[in-house]
MDTraj code that builds the backbone (N, CA, C; nanometers):
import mdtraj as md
import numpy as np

residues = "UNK UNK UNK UNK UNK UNK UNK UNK UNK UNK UNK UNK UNK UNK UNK UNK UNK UNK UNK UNK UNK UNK UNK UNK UNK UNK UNK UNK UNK UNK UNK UNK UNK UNK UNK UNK UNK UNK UNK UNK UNK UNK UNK UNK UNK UNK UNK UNK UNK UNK UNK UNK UNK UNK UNK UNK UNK UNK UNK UNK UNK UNK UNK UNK UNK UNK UNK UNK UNK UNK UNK UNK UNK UNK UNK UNK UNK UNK UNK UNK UNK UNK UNK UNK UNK UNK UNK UNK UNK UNK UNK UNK UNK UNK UNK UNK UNK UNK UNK UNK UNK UNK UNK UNK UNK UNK UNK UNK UNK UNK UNK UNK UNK UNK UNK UNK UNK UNK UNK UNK UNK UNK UNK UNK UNK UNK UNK UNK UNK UNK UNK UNK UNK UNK UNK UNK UNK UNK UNK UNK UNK UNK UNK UNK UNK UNK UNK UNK UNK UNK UNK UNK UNK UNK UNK UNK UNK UNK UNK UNK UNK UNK UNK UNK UNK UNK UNK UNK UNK UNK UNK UNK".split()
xyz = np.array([
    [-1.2721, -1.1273, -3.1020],
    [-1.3798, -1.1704, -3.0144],
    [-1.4737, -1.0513, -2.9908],
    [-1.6162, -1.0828, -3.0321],
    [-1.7010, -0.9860, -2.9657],
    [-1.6692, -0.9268, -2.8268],
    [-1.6928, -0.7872, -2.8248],
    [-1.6805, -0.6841, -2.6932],
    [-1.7494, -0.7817, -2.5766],
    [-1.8849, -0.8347, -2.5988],
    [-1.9702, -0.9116, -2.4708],
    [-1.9234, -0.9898, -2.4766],
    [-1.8528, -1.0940, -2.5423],
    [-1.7961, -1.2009, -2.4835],
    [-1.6474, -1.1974, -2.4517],
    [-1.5872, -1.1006, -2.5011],
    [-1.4517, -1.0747, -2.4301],
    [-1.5147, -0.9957, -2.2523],
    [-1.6115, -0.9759, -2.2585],
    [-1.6406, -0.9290, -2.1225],
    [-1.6382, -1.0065, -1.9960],
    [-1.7244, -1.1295, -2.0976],
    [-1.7736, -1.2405, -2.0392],
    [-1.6770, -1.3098, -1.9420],
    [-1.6012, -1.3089, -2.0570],
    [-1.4631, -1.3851, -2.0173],
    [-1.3426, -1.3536, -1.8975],
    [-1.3649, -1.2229, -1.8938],
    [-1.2899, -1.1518, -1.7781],
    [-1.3516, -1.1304, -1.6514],
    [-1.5089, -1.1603, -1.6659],
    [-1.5661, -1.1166, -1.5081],
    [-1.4935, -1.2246, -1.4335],
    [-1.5335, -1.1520, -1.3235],
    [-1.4795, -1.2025, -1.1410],
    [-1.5861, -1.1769, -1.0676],
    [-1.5551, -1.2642, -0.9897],
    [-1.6515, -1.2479, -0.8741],
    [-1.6269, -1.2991, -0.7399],
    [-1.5976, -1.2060, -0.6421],
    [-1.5932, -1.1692, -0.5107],
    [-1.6585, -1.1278, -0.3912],
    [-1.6108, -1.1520, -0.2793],
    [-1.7006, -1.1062, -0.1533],
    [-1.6862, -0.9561, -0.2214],
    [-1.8119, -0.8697, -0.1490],
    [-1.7986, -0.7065, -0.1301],
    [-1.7347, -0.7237, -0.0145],
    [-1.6786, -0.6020, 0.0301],
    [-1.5832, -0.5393, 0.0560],
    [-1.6583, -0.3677, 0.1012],
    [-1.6261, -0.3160, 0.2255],
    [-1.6332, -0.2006, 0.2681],
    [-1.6219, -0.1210, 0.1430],
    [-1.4884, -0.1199, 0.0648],
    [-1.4518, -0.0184, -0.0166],
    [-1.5306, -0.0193, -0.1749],
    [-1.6320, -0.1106, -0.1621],
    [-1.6888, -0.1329, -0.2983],
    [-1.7992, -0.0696, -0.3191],
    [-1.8609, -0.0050, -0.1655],
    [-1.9896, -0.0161, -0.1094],
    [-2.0531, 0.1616, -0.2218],
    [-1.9683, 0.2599, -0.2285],
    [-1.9231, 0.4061, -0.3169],
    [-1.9841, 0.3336, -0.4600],
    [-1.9195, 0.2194, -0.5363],
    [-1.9828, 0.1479, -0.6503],
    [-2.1042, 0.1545, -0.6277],
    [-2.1149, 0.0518, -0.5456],
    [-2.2304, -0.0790, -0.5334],
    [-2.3494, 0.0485, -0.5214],
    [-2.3556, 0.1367, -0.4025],
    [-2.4526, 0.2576, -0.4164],
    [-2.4644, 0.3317, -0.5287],
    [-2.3997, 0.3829, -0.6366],
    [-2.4284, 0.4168, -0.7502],
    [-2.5589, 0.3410, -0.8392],
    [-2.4883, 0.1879, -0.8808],
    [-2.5806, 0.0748, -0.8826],
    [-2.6873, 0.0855, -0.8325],
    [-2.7410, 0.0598, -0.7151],
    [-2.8294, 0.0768, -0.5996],
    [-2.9994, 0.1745, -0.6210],
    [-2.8834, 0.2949, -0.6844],
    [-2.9658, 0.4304, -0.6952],
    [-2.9919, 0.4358, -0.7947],
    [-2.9888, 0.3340, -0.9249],
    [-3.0292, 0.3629, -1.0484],
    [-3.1400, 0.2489, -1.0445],
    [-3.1286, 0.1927, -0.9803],
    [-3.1904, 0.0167, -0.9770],
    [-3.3004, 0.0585, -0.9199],
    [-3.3270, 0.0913, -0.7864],
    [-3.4194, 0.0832, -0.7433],
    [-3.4865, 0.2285, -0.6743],
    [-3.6700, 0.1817, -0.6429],
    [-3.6737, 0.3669, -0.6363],
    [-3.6922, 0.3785, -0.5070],
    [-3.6366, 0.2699, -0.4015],
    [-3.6367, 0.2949, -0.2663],
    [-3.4788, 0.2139, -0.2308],
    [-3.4266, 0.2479, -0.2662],
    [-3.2533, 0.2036, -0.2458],
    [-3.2106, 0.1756, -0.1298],
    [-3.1511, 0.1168, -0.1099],
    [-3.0877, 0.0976, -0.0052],
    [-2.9784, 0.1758, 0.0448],
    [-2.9352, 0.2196, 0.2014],
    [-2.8375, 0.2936, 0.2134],
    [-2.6917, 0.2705, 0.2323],
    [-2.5867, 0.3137, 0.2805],
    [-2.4817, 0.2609, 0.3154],
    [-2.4869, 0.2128, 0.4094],
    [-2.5292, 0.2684, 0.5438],
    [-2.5137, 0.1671, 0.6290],
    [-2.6387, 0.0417, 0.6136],
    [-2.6785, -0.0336, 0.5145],
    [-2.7507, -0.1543, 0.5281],
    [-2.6642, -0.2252, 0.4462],
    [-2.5858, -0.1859, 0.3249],
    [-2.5013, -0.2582, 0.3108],
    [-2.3371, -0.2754, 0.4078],
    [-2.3275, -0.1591, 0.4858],
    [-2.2287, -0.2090, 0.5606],
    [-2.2864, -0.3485, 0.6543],
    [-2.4053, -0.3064, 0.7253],
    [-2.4771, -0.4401, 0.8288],
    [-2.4894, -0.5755, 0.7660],
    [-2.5056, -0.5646, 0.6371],
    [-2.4869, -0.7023, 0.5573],
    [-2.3510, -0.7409, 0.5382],
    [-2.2833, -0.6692, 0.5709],
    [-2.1096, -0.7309, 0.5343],
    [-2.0783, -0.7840, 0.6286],
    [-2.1307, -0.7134, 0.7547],
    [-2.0917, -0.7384, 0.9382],
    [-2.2139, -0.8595, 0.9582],
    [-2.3287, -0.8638, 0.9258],
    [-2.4346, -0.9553, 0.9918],
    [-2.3709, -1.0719, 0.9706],
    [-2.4416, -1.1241, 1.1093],
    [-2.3586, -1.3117, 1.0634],
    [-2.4918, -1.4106, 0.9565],
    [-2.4470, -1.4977, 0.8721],
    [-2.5496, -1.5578, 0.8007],
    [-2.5155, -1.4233, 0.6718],
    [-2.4605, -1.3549, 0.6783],
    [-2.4487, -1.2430, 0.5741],
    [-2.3691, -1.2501, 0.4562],
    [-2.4359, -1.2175, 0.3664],
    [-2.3704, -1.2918, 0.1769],
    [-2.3755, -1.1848, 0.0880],
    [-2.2424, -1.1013, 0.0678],
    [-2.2443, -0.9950, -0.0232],
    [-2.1225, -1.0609, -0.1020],
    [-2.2179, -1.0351, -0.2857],
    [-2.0540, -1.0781, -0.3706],
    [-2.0884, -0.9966, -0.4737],
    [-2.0015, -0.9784, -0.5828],
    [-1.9833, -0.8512, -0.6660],
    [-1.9268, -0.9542, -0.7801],
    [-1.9690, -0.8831, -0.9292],
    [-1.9587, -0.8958, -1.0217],
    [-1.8515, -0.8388, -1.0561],
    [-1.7728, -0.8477, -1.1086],
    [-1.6708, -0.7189, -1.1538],
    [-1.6010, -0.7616, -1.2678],
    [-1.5673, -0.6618, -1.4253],
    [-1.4431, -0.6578, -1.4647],
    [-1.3494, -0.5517, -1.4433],
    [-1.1979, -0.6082, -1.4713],
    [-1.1169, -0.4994, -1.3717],
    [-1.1417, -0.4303, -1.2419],
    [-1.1498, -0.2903, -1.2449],
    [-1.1998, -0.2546, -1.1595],
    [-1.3129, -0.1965, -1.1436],
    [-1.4324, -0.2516, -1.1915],
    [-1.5543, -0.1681, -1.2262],
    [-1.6514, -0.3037, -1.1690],
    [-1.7326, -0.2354, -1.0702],
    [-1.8396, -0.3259, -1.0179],
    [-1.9526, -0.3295, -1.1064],
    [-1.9717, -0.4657, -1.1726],
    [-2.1472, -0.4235, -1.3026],
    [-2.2437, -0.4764, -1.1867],
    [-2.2428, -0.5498, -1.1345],
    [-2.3585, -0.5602, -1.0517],
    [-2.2942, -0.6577, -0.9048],
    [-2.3853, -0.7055, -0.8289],
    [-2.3814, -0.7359, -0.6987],
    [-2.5004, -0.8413, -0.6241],
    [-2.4820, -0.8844, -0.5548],
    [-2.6186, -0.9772, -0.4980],
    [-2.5760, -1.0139, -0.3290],
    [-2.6999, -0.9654, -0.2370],
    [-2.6696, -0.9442, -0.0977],
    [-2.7564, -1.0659, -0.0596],
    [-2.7870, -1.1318, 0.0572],
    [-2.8457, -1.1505, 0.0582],
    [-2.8298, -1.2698, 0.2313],
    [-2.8958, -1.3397, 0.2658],
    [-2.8887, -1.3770, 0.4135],
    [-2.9502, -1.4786, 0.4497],
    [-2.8108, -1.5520, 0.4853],
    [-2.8858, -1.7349, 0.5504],
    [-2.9681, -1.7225, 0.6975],
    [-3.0919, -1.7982, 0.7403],
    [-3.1620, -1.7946, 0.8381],
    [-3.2041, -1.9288, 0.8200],
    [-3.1919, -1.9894, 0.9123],
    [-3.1931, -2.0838, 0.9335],
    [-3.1877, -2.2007, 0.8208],
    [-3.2404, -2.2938, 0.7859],
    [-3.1879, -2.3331, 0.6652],
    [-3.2569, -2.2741, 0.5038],
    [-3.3004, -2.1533, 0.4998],
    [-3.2958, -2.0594, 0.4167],
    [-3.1812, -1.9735, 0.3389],
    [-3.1086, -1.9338, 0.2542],
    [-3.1269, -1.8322, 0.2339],
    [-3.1872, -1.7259, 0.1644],
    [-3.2238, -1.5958, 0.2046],
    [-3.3053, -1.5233, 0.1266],
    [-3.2195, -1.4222, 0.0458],
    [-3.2413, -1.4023, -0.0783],
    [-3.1658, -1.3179, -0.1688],
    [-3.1967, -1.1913, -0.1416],
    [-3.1335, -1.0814, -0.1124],
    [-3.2681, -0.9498, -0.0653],
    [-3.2059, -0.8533, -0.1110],
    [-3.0807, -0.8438, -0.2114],
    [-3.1187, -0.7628, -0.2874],
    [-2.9945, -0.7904, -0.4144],
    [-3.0486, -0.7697, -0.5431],
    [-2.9394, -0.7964, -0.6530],
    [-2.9526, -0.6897, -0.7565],
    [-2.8931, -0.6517, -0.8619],
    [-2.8917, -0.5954, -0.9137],
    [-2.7488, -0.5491, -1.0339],
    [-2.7552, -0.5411, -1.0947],
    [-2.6541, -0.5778, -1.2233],
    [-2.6710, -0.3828, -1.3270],
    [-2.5943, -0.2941, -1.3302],
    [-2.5634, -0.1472, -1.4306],
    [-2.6432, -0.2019, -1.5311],
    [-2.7296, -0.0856, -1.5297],
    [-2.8423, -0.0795, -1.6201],
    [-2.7889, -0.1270, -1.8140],
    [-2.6751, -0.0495, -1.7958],
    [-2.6084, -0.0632, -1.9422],
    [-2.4981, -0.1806, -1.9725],
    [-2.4926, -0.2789, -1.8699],
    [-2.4596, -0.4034, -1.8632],
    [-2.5599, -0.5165, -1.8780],
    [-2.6905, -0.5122, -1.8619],
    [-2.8222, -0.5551, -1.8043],
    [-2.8082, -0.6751, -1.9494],
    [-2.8865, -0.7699, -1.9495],
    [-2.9460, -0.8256, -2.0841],
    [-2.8029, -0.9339, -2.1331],
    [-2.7069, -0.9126, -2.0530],
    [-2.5320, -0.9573, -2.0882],
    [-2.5436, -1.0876, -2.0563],
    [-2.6056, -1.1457, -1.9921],
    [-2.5185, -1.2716, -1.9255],
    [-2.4530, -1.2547, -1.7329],
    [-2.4558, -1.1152, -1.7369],
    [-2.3956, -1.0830, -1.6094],
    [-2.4596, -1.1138, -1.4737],
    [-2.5998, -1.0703, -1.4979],
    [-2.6628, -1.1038, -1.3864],
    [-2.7214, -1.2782, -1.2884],
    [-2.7111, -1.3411, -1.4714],
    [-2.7080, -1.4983, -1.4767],
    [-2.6543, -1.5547, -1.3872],
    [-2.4770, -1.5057, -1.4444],
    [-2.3726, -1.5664, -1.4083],
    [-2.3457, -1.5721, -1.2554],
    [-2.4071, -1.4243, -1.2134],
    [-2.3723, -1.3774, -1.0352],
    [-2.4671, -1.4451, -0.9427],
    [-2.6006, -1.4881, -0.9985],
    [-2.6826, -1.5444, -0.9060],
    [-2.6597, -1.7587, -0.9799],
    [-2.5525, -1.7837, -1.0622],
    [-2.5683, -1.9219, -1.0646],
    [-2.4425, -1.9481, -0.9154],
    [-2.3280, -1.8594, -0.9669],
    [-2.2479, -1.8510, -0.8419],
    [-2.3256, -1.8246, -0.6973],
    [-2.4180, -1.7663, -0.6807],
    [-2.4613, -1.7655, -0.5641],
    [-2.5319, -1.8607, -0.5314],
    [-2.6027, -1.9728, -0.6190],
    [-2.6827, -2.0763, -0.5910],
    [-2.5745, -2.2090, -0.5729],
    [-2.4148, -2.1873, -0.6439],
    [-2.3390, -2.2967, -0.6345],
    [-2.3009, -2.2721, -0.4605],
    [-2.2829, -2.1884, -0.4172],
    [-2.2454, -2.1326, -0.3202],
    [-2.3560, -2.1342, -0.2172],
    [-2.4706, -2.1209, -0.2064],
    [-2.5531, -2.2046, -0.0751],
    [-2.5874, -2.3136, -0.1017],
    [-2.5833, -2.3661, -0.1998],
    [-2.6186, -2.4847, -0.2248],
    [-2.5780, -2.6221, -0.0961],
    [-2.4970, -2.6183, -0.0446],
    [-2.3844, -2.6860, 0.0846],
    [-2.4833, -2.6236, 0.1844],
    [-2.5234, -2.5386, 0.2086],
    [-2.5617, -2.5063, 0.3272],
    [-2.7297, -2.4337, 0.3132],
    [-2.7919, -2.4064, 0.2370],
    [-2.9169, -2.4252, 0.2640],
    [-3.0293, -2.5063, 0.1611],
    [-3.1663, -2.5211, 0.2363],
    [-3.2588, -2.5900, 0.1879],
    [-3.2800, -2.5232, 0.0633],
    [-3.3253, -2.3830, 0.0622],
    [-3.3609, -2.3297, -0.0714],
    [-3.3238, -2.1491, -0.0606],
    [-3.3752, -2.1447, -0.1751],
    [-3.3300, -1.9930, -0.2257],
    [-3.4406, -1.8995, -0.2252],
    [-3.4806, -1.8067, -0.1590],
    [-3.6165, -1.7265, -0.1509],
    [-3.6074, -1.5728, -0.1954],
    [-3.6998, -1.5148, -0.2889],
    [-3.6213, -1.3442, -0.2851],
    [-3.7848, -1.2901, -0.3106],
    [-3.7861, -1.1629, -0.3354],
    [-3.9049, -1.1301, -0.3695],
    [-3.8709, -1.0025, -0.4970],
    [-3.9723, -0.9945, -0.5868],
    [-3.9327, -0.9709, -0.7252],
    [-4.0624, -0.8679, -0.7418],
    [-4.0032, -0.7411, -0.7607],
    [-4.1417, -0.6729, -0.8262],
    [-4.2403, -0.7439, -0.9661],
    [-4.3568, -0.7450, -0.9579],
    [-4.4430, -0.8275, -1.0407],
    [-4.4247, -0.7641, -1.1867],
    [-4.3987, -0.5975, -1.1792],
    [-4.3798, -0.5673, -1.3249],
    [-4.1947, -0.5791, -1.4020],
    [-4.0900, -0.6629, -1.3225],
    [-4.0104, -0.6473, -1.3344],
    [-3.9573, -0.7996, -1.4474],
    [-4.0479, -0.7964, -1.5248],
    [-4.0099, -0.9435, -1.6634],
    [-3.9237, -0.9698, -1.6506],
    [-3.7876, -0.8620, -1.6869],
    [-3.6438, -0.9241, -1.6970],
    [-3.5855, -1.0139, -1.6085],
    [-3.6344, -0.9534, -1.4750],
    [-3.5693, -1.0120, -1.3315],
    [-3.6513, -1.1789, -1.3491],
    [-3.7891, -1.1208, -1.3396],
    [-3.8582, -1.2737, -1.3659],
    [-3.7936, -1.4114, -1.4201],
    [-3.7870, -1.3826, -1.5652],
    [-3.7820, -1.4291, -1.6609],
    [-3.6058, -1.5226, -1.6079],
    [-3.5348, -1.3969, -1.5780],
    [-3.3950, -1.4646, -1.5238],
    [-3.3962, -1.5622, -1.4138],
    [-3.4699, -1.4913, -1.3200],
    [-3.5207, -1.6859, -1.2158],
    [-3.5524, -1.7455, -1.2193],
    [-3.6576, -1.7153, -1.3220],
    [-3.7520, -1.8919, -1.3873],
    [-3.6320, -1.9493, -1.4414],
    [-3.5791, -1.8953, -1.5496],
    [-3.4567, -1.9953, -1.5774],
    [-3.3595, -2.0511, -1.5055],
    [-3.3617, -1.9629, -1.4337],
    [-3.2525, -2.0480, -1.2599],
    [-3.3047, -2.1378, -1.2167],
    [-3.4797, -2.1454, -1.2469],
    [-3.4991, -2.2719, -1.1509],
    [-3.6118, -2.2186, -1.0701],
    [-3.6047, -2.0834, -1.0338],
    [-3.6937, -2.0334, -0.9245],
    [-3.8234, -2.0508, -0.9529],
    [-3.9121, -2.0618, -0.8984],
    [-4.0543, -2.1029, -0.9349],
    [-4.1217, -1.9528, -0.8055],
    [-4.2861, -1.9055, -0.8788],
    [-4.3396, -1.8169, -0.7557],
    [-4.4311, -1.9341, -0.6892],
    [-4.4295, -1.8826, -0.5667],
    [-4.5274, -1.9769, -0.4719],
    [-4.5692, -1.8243, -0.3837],
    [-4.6130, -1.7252, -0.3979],
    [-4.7056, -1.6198, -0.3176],
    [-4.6868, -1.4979, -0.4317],
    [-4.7635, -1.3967, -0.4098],
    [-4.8035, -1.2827, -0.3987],
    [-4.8210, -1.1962, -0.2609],
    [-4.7000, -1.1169, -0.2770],
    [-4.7342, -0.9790, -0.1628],
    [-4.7670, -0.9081, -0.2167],
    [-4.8985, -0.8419, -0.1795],
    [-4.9106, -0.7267, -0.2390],
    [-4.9097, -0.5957, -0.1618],
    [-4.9301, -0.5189, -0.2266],
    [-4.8467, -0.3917, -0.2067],
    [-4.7673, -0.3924, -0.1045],
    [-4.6254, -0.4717, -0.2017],
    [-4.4725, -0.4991, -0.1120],
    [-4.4061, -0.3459, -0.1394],
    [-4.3796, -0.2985, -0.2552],
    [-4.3394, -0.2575, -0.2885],
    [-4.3964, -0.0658, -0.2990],
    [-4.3147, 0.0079, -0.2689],
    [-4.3775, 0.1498, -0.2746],
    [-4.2726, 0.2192, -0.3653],
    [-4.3109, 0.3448, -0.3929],
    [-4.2830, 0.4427, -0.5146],
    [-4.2471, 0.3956, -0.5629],
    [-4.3222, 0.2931, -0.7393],
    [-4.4687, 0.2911, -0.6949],
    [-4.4788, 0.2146, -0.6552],
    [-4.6318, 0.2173, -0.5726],
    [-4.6550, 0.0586, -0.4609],
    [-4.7167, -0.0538, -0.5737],
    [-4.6235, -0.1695, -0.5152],
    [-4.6393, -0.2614, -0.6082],
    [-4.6765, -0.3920, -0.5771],
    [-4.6961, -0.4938, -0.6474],
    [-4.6919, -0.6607, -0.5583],
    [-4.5792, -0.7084, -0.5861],
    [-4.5092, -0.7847, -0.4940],
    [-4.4283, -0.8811, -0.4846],
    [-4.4074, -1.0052, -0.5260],
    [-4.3840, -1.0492, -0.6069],
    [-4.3696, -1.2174, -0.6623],
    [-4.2645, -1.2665, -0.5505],
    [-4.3101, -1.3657, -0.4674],
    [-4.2121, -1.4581, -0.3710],
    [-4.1694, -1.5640, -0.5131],
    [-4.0813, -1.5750, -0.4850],
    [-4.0160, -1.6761, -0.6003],
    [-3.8996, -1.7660, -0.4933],
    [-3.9327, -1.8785, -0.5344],
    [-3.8492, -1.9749, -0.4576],
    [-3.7638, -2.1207, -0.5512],
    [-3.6254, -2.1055, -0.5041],
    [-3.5494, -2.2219, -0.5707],
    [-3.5262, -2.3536, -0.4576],
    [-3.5606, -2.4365, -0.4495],
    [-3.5384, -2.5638, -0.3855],
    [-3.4210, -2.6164, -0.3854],
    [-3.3047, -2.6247, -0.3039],
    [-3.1834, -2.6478, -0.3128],
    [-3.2099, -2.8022, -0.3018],
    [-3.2735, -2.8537, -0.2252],
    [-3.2556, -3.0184, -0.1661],
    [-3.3818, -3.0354, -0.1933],
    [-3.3906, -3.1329, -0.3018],
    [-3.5124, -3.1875, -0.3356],
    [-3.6061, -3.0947, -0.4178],
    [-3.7185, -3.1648, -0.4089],
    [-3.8368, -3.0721, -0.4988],
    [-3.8668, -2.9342, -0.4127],
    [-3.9432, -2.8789, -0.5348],
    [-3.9968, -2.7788, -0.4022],
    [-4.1377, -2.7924, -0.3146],
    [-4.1992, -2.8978, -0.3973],
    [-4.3002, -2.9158, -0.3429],
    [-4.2449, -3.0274, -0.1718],
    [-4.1520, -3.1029, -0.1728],
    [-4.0941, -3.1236, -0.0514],
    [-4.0622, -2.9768, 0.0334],
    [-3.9424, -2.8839, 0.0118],
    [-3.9280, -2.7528, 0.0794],
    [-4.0281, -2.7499, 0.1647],
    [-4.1508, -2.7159, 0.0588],
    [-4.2939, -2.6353, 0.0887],
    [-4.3290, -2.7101, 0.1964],
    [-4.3234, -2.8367, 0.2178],
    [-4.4168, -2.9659, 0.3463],
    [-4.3013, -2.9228, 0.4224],
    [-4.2186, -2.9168, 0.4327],
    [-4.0936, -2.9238, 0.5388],
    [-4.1454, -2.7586, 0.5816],
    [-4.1706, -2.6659, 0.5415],
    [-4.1855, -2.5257, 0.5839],
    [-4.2878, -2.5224, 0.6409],
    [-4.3858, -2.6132, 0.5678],
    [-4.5185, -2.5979, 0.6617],
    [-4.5206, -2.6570, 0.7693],
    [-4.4243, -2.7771, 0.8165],
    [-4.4486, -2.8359, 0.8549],
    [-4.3656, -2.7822, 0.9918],
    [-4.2881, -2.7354, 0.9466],
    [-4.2273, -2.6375, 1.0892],
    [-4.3063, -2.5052, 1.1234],
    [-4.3625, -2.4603, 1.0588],
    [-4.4687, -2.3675, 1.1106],
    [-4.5772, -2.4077, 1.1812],
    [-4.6516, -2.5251, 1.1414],
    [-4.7627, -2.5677, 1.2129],
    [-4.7017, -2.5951, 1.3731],
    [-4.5866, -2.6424, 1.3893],
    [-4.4965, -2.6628, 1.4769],
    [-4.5143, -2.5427, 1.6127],
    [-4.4726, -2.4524, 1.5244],
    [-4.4487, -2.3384, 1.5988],
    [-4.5891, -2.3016, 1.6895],
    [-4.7071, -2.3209, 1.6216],
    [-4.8644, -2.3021, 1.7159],
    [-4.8799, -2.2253, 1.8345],
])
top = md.Topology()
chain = top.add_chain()
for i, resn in enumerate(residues, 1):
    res = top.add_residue(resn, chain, resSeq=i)
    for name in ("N", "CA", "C"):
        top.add_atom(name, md.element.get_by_symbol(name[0]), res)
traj = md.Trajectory(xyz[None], top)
């Protein structure tokens, strides 16, 4: 059996865990150029509405996906998959598990995606995710725009979208 698909075959995937967090920051610091620290992934393990799960074969974390239910949202806010794992199947696999997994409990799936980041793109469109905004300059060193990208758990998304607006106009 090919090396990637004997890989394939052995991932797991689990809550994080305090003791993973030494990994998961390695990850973290190669991924991105404003990283996140330890204590924000400890507050995501402790926050309530709080969703940390890990990729893993054996004992080696390839990537991870954090992220946080609010009201009937959740927002993905941060994922990321070892650069030299990347392109595998791995990162697929960790965010279909995370969509089987709110799926029961929220309306839709929301994250925000650097605009020059194709790969990431390209992997949510195929999930399903569609963009509905532009932030711009979300993103710093370097400052960048944001693609809002959104998956519709219940129904279309063009429903979501009336139901969101429709609780905002609410709010007045």
């Amino acid at each position: 059996m090919p090396p990637a698909v004997e890989m394939m075959k052995d991932l797991g995937f689990t809550d994080m865990v305090a003791d993973d967090i030494a990994e998961v920051l390695e990850i973290e610091s190669v991924s991105f150029s404003n990283p996140w620290r330890d204590q924000d992934f400890h507050y995501a393990l402790n926050r309530d509405g709080g969703v940390a799960r890990i990729c893993r074969v054996q004992d080696v974390v390839l990537g991870y996906a954090v992220g946080f239910r609010t009201g009937s949202e959740f927002h993905l806010a941060d994922f990321a998959v070892r650069p030299e794992c990347q392109r595998r199947g791995h990162g697929a696999a960790l965010l279909q598990i995370l969509i089987a997994e709110t799926e029961s409990t929220s309306e839709a799936i929301t994250l925000e995606v650097r605009r020059s980041n194709q790969a990431a793109v390209r992997m949510y469109t195929r999930a399903g995710f569609q963009t509905v905004a532009i932030r711009q300059d979300y993103y710093s060193h370097p400052r960048e725009d944001a693609l809002v990208m959104v998956k519709a758990l219940s129904g279309k998304l063009s429903e979501w979208v009336a139901r969101a607006l429709s609780r905002a106009s609410g709010m007045g």
